[in-house]
mmCIF file as gemmi writes it, N, C-alpha and C atoms, coordinates in Angstrom:
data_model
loop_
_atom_site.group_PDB
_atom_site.id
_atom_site.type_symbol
_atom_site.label_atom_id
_atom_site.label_alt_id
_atom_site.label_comp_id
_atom_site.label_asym_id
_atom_site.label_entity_id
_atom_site.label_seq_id
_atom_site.pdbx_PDB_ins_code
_atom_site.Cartn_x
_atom_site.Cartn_y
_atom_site.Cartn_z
_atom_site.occupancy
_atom_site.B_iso_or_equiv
_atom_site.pdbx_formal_charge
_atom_site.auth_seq_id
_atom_site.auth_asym_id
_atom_site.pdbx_PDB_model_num
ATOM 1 N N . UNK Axp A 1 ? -2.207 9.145 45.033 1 0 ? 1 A 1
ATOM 2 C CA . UNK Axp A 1 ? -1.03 8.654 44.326 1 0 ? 1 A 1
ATOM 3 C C . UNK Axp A 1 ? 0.054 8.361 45.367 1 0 ? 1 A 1
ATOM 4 N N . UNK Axp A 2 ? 0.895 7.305 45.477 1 0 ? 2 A 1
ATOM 5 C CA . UNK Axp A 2 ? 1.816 6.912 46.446 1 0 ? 2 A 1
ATOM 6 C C . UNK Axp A 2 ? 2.698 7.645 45.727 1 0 ? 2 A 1
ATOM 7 N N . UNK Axp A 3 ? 4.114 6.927 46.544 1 0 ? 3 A 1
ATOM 8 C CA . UNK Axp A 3 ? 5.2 7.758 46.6 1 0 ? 3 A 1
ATOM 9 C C . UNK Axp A 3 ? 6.238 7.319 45.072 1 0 ? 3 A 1
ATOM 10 N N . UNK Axp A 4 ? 5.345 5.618 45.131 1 0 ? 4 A 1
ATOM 11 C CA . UNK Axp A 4 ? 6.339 5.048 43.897 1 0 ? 4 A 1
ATOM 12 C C . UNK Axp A 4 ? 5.557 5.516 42.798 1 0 ? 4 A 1
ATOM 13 N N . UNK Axp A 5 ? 4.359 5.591 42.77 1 0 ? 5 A 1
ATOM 14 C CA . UNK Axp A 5 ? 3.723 6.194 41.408 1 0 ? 5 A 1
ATOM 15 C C . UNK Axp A 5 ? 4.084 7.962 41.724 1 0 ? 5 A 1
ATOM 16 N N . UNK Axp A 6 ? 4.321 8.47 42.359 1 0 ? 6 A 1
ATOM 17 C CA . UNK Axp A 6 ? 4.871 9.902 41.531 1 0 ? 6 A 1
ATOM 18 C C . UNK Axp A 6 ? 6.06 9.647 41.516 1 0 ? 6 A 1
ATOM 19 N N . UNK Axp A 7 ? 7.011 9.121 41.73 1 0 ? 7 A 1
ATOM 20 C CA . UNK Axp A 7 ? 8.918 8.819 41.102 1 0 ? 7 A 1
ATOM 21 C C . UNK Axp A 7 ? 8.805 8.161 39.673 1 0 ? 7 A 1
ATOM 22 N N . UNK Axp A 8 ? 7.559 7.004 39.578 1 0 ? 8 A 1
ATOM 23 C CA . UNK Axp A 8 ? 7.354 6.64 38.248 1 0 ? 8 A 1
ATOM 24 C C . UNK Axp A 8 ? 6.821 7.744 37.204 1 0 ? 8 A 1
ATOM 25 N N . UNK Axp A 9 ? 5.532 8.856 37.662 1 0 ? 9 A 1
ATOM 26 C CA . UNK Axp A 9 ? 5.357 9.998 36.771 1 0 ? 9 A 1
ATOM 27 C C . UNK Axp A 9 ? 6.597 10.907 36.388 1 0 ? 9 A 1
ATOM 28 N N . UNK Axp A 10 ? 7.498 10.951 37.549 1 0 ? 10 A 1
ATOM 29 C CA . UNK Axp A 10 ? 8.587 11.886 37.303 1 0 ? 10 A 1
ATOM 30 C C . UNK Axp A 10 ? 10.008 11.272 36.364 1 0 ? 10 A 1
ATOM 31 N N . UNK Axp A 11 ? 10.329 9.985 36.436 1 0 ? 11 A 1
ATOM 32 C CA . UNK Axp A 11 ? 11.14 9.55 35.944 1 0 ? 11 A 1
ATOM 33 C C . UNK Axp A 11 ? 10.831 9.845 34.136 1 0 ? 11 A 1
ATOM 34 N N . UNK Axp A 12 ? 9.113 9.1 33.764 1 0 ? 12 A 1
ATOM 35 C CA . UNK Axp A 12 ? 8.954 9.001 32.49 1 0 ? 12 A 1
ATOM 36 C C . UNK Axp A 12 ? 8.917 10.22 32.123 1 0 ? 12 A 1
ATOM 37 N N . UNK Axp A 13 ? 8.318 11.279 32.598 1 0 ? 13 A 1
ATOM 38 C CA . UNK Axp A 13 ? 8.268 12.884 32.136 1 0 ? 13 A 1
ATOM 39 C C . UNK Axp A 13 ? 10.118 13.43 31.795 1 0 ? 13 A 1
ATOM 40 N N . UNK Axp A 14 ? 10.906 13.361 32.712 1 0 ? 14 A 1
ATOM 41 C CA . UNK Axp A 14 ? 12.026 13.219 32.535 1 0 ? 14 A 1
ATOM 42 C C . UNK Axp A 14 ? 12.938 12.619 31.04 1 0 ? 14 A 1
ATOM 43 N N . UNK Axp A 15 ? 12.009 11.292 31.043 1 0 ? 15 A 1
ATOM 44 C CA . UNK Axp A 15 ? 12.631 10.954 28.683 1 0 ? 15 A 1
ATOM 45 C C . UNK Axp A 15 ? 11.508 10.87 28.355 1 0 ? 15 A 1
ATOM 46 N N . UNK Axp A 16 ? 11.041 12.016 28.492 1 0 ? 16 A 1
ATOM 47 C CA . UNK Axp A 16 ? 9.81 12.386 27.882 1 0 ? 16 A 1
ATOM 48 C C . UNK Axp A 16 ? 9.035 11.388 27.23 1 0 ? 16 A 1
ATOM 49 N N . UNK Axp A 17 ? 8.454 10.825 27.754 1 0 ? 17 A 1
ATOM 50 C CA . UNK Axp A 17 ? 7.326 9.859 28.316 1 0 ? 17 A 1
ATOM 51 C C . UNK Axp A 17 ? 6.253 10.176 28.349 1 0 ? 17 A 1
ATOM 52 N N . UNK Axp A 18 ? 4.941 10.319 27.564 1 0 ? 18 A 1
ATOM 53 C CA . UNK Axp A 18 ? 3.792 10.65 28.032 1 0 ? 18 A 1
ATOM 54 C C . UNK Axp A 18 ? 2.785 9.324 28.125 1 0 ? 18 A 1
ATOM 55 N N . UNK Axp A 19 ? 1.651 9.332 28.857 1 0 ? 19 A 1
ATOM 56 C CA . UNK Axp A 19 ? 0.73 8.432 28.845 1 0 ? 19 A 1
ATOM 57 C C . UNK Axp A 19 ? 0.17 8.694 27.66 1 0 ? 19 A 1
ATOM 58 N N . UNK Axp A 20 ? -0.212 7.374 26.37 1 0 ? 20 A 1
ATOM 59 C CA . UNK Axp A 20 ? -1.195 7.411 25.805 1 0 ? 20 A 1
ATOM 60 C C . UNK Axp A 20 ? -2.456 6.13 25.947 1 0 ? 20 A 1
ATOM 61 N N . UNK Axp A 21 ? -2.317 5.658 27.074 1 0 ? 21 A 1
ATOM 62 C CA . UNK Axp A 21 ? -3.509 4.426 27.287 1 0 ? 21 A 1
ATOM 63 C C . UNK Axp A 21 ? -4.065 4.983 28.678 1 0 ? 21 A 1
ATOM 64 N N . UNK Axp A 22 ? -5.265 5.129 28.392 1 0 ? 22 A 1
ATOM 65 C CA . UNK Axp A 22 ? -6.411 5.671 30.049 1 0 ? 22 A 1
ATOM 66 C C . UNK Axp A 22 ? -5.624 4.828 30.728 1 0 ? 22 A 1
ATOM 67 N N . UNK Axp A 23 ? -6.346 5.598 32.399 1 0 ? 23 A 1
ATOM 68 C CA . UNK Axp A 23 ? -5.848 4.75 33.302 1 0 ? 23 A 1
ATOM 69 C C . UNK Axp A 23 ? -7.073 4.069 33.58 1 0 ? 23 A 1
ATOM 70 N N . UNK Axp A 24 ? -7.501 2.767 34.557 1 0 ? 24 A 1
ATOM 71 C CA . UNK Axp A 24 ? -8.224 2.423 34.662 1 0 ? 24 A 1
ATOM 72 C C . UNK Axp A 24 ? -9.264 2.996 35.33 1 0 ? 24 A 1
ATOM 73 N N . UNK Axp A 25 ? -10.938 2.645 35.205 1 0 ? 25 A 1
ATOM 74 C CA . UNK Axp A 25 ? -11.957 3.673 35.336 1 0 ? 25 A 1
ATOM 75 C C . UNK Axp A 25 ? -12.156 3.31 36.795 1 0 ? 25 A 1
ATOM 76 N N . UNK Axp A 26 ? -11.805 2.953 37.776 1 0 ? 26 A 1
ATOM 77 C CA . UNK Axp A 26 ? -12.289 2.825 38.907 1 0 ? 26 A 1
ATOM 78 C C . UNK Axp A 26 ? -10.7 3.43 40.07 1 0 ? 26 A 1
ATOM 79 N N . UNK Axp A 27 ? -9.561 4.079 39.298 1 0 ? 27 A 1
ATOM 80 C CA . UNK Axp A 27 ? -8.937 4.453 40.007 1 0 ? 27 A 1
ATOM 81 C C . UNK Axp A 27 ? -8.987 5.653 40.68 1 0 ? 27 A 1
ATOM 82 N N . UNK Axp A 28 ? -8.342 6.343 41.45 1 0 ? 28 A 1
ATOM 83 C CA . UNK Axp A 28 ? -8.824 7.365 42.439 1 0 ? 28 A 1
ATOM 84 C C . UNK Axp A 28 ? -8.129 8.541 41.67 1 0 ? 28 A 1
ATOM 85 N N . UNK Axp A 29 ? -6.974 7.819 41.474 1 0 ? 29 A 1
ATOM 86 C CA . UNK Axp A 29 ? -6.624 9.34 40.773 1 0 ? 29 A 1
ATOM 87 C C . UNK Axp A 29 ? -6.562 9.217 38.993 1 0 ? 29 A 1
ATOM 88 N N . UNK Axp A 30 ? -7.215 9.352 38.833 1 0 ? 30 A 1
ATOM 89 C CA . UNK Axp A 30 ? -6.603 9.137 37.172 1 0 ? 30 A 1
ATOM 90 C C . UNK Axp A 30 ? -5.541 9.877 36.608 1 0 ? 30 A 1
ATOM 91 N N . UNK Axp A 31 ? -5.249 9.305 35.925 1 0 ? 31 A 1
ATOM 92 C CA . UNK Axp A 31 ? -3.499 10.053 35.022 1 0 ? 31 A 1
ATOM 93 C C . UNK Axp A 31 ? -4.486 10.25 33.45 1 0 ? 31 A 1
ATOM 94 N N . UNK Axp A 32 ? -3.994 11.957 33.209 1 0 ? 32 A 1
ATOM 95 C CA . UNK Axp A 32 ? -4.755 12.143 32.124 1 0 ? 32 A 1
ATOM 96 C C . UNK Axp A 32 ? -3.763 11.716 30.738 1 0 ? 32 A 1
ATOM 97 N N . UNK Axp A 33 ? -4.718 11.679 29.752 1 0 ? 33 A 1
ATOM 98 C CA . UNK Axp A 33 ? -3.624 10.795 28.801 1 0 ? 33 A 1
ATOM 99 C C . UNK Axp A 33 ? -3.989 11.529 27.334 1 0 ? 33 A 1
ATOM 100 N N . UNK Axp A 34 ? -3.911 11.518 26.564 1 0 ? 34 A 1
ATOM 101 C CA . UNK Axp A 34 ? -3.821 11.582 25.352 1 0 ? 34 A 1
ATOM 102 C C . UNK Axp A 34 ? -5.525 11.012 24.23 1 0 ? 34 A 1
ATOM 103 N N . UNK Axp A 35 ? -6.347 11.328 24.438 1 0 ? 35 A 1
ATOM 104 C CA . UNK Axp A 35 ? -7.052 10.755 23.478 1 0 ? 35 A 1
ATOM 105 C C . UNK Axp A 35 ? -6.86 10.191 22.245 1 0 ? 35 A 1
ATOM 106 N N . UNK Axp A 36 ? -6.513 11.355 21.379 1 0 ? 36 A 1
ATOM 107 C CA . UNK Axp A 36 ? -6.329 11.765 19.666 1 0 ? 36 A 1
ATOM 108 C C . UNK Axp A 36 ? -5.076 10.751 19.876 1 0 ? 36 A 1
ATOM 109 N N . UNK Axp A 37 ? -4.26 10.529 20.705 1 0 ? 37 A 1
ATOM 110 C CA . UNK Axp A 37 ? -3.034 9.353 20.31 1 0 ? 37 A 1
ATOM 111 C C . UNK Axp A 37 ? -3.482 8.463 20.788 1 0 ? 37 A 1
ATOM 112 N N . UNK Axp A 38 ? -3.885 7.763 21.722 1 0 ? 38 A 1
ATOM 113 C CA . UNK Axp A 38 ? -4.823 6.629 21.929 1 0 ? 38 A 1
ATOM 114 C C . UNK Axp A 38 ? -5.733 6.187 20.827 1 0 ? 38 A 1
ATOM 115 N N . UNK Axp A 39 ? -6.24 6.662 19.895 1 0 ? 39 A 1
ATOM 116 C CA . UNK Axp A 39 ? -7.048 6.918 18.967 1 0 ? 39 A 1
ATOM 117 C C . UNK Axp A 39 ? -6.539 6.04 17.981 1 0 ? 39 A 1
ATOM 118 N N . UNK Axp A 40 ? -5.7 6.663 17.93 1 0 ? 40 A 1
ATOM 119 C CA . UNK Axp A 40 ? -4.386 6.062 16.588 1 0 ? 40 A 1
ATOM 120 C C . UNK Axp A 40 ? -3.939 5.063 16.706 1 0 ? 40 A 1
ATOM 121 N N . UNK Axp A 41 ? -3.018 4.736 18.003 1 0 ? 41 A 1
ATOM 122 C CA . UNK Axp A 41 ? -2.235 3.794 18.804 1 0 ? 41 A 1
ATOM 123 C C . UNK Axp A 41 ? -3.164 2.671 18.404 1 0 ? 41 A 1
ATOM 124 N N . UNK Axp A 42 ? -4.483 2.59 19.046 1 0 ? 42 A 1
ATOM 125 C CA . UNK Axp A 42 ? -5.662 1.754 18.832 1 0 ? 42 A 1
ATOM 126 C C . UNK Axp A 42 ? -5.635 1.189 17.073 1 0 ? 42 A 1
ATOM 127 N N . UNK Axp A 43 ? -5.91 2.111 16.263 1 0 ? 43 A 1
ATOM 128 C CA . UNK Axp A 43 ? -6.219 1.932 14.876 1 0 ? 43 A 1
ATOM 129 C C . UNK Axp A 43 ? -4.96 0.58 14.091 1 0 ? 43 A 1
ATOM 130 N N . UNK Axp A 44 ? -3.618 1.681 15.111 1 0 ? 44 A 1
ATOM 131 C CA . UNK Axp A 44 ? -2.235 0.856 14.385 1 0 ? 44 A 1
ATOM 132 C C . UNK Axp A 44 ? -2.114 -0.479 14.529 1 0 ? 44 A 1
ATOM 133 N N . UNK Axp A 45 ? -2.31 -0.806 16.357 1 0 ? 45 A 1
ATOM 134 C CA . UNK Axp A 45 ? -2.671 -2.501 16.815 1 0 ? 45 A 1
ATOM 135 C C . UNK Axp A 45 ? -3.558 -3.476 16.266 1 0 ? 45 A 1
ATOM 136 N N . UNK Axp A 46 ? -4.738 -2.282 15.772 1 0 ? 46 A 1
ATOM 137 C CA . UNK Axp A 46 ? -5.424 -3.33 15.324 1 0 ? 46 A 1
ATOM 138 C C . UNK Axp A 46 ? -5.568 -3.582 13.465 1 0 ? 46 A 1
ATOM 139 N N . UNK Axp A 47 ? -4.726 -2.673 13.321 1 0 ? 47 A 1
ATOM 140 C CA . UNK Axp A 47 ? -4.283 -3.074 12.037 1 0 ? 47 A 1
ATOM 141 C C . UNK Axp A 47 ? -3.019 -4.231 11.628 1 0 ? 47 A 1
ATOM 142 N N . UNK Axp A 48 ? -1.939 -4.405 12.887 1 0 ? 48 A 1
ATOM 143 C CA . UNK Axp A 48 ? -0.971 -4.723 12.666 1 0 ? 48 A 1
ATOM 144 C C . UNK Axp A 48 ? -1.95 -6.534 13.233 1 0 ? 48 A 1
ATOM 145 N N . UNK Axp A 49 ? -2.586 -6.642 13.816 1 0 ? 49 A 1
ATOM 146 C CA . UNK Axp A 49 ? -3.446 -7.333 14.332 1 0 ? 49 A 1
ATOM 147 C C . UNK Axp A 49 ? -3.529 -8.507 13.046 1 0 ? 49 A 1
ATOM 148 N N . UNK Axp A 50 ? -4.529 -7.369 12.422 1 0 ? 50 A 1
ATOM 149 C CA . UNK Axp A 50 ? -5.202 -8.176 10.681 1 0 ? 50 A 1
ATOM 150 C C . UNK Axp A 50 ? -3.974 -8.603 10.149 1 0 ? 50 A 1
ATOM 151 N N . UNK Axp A 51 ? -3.074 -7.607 9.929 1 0 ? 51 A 1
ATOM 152 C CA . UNK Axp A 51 ? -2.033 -8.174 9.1 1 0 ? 51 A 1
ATOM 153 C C . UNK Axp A 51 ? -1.161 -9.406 9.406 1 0 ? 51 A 1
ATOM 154 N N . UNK Axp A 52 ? -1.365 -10.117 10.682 1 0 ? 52 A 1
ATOM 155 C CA . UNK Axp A 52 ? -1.203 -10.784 11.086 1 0 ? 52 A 1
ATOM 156 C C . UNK Axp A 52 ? -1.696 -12.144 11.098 1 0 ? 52 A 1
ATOM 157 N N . UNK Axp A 53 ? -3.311 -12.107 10.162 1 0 ? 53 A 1
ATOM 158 C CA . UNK Axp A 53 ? -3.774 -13.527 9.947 1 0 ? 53 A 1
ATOM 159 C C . UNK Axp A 53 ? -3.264 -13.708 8.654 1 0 ? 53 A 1
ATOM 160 N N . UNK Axp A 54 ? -2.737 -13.454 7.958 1 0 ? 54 A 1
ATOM 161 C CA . UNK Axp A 54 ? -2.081 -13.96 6.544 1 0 ? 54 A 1
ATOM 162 C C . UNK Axp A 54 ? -1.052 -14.455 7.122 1 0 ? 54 A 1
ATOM 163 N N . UNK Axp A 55 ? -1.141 -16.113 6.63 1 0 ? 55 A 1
ATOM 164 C CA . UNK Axp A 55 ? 0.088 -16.786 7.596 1 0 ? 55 A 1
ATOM 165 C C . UNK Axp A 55 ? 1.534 -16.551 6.998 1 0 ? 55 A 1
ATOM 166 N N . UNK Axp A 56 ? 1.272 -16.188 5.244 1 0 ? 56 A 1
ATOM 167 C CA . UNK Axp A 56 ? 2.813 -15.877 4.961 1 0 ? 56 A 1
ATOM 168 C C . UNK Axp A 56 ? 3.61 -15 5.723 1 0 ? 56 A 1
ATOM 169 N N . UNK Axp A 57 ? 2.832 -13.585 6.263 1 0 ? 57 A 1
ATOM 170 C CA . UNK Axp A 57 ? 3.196 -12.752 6.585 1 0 ? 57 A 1
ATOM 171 C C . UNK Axp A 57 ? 3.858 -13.647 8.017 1 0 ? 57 A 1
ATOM 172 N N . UNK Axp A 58 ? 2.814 -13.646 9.106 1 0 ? 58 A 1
ATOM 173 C CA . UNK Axp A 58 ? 3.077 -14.398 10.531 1 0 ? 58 A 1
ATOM 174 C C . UNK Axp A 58 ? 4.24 -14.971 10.435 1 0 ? 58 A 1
ATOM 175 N N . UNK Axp A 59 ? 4.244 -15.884 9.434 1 0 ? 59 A 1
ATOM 176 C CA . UNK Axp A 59 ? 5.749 -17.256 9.469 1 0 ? 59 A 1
ATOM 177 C C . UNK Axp A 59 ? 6.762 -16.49 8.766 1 0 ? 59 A 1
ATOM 178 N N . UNK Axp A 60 ? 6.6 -15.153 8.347 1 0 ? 60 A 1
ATOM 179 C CA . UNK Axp A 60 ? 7.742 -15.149 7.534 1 0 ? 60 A 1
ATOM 180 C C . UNK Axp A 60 ? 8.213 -16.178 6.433 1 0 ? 60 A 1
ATOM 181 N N . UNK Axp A 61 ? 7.697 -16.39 5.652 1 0 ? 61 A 1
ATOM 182 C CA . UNK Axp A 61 ? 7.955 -17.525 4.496 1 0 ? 61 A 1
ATOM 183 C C . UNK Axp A 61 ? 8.586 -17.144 3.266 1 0 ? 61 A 1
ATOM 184 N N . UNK Axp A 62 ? 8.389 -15.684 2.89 1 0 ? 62 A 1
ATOM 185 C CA . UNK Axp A 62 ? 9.296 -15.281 1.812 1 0 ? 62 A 1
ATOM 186 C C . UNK Axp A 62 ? 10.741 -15.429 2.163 1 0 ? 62 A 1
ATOM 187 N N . UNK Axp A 63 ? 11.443 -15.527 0.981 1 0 ? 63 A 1
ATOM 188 C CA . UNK Axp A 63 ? 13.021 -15.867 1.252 1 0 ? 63 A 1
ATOM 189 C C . UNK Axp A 63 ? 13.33 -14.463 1.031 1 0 ? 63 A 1
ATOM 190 N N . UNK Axp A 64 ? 12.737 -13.902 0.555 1 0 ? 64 A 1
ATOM 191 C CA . UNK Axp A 64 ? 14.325 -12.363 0.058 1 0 ? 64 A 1
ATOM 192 C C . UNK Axp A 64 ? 13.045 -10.811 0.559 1 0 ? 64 A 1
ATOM 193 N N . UNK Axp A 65 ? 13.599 -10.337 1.248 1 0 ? 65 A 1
ATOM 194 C CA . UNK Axp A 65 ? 13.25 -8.739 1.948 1 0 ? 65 A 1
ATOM 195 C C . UNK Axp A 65 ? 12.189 -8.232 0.835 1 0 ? 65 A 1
ATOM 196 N N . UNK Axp A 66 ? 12.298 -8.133 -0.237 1 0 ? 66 A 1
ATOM 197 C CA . UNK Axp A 66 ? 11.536 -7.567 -1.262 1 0 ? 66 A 1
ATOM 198 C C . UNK Axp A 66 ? 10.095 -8.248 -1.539 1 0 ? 66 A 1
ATOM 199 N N . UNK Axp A 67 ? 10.406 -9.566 -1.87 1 0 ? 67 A 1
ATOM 200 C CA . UNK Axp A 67 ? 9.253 -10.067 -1.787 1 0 ? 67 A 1
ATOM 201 C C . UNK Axp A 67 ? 8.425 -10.169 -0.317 1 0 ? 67 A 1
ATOM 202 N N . UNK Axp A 68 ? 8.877 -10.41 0.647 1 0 ? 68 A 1
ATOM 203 C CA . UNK Axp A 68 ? 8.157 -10.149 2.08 1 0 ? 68 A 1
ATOM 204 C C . UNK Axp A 68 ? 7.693 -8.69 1.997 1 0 ? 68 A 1
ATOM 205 N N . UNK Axp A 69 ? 8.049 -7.437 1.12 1 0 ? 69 A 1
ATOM 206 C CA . UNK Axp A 69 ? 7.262 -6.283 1.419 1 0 ? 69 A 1
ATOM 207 C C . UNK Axp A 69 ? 6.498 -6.193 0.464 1 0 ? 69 A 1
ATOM 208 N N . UNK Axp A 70 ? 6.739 -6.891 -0.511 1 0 ? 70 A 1
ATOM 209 C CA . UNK Axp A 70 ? 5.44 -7.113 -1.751 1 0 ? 70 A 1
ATOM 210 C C . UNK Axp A 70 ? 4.047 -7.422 -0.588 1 0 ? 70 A 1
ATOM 211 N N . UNK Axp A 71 ? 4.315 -8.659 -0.296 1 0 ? 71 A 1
ATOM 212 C CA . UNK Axp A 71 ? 3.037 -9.86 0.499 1 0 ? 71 A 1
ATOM 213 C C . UNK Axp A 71 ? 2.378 -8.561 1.3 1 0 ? 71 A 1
ATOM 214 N N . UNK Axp A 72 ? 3.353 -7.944 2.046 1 0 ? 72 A 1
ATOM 215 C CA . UNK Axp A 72 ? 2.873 -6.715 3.036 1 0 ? 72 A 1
ATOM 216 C C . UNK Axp A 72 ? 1.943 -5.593 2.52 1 0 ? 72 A 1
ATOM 217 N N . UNK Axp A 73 ? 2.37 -5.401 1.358 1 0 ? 73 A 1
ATOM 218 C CA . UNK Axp A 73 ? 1.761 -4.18 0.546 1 0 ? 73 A 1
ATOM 219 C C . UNK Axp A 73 ? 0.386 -5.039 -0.071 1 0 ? 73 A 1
ATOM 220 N N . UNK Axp A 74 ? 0.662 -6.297 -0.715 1 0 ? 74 A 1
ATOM 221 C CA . UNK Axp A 74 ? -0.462 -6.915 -0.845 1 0 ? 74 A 1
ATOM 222 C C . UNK Axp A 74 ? -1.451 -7.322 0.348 1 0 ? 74 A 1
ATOM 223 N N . UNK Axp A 75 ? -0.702 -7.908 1.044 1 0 ? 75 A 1
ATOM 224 C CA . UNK Axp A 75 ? -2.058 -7.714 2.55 1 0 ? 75 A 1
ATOM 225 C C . UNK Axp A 75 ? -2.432 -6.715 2.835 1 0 ? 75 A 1
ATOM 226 N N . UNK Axp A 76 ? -1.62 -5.63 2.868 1 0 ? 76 A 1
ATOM 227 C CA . UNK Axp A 76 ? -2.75 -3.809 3.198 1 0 ? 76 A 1
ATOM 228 C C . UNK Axp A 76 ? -3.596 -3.765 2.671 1 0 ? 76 A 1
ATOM 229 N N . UNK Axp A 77 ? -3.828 -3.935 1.432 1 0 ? 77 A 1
ATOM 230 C CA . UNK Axp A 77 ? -4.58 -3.436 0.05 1 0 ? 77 A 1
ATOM 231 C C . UNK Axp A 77 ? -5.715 -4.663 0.007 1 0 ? 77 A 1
ATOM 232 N N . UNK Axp A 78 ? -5.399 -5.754 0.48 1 0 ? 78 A 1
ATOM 233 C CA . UNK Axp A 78 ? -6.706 -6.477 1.137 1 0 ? 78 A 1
ATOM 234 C C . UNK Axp A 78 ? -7.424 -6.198 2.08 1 0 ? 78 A 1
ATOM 235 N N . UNK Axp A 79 ? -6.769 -5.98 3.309 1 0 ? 79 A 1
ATOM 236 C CA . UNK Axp A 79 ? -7.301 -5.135 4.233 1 0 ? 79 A 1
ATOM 237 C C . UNK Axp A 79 ? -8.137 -4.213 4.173 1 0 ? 79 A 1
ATOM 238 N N . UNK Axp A 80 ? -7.417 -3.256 3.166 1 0 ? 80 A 1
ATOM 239 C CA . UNK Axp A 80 ? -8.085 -1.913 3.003 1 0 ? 80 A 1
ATOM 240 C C . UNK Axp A 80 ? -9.667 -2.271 2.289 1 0 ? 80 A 1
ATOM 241 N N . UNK Axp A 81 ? -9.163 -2.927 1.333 1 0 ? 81 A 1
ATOM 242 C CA . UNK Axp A 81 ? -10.746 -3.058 0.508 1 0 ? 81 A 1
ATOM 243 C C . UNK Axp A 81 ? -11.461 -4.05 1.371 1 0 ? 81 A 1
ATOM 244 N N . UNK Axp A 82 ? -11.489 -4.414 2.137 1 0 ? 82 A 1
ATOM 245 C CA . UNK Axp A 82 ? -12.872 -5.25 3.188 1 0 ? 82 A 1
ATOM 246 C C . UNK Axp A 82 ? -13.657 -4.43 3.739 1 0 ? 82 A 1
């Protein structure tokens, strides 16, 4: 580990900062990370992912806040049942 990657471990530990994405598999030192939140982190992206091919959602096309969380609640519930 150089000198700028431990000021970078120490700064983020400092506002409490933890790693939750591996480090890459061919590095020398690895930085240990979080599985069980990686886990999740993973699940959330690739949920927010899906919710993302419904183009109403993408473009934002509803006019009023309420109905845009209708479309939202209705795209989950599509999601969910696939």
């Amino acid at each position: 580990m150089t000198i700028s990657d431990q000021l970078i471990d120490e700064l983020l530990k400092e506002r409490g900062i933890e790693a939750v994405i591996p480090a890459k598999a061919n590095r020398v030192e690895p930085i240990s990370h979080d599985a069980d939140k990686y886990k999740w982190r993973h699940l959330i992206e690739n949920f927010f992912q899906k919710l993302k091919e419904f183009k109403r959602i993408a473009m934002r096309a509803c006019k009023t806040d309420q109905s845009f969380a209708a479309m939202i609640h209705l795209a989950a519930t599509v999601i969910r049942t696939r």
